[in-house]
C-alpha positions as CSV (number, residue, x, y, z in Angstrom):
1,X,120.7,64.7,94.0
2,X,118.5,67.8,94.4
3,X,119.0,70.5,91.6
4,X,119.4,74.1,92.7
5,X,117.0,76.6,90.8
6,X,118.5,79.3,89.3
7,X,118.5,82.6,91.2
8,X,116.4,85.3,89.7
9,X,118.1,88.7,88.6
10,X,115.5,90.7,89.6
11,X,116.6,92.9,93.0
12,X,113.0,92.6,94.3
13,X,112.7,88.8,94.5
14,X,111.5,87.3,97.9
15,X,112.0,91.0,99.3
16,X,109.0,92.0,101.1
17,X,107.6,95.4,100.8
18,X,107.8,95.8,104.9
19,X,111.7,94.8,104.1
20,X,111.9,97.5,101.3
21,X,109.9,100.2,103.9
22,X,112.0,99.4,107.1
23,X,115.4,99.8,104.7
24,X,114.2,102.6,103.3
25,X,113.0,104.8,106.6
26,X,116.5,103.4,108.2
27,X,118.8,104.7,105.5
28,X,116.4,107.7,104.7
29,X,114.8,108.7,107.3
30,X,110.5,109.6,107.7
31,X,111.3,113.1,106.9
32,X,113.9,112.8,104.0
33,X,111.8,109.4,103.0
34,X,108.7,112.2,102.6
35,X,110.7,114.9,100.1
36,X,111.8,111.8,98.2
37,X,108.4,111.0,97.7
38,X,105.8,113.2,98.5
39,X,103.1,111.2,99.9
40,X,100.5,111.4,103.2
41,X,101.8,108.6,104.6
42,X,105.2,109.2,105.1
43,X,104.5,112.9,105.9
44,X,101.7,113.1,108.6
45,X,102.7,110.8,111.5
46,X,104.1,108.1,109.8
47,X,104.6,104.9,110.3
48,X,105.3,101.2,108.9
49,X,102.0,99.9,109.7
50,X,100.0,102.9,107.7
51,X,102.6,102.9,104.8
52,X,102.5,99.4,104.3
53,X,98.6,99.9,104.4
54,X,98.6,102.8,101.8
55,X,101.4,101.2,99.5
56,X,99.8,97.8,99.8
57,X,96.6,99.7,97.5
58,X,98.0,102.3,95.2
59,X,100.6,100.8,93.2
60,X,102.0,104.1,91.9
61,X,103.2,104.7,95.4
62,X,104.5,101.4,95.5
63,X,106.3,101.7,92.5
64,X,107.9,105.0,93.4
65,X,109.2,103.0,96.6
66,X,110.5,100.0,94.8
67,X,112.4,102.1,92.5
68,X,114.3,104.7,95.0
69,X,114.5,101.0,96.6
70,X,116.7,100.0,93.6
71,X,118.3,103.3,93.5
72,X,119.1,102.4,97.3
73,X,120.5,99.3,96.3
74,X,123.1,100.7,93.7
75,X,124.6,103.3,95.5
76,X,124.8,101.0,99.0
77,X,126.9,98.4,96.5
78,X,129.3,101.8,95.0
């Protein structure tokens, strides 16, 4: 018999943040993405690869994305 582990209730387990990104600019948008949070990379000539780069070192930019990431998440389930 093989036990099942329990799922976790946090919204950003086993999502990567390329996952979170590509959601993010699909729903969003580069250039609403970039007044949502004001940041280089999503404003001059963005793209996945550079973002994931920049996010990937400053983790207040990262946190901004999870969290409109979550925000994402609640109004896509309303």
């Amino acid at each position: 018999m093989t036990e099942s582990k329990p799922k976790s209730k946090d919204p950003l387990h086993g999502v990567t943040l390329e996952q979170i990104l590509n959601e993010l600019v699909e729903y969003y948008g580069w250039e609403e993405l970039g007044l949502e949070i004001d940041i280089k990379c999503f404003n001059v000539n963005p793209s996945i690869a550079s973002s994931l780069k920049f996010l990937r070192r400053t983790l207040w930019a990262r946190e901004k994305v999870e969290y409109l990431y979550l925000d994402y998440l609640d109004r896509k389930e309303e």
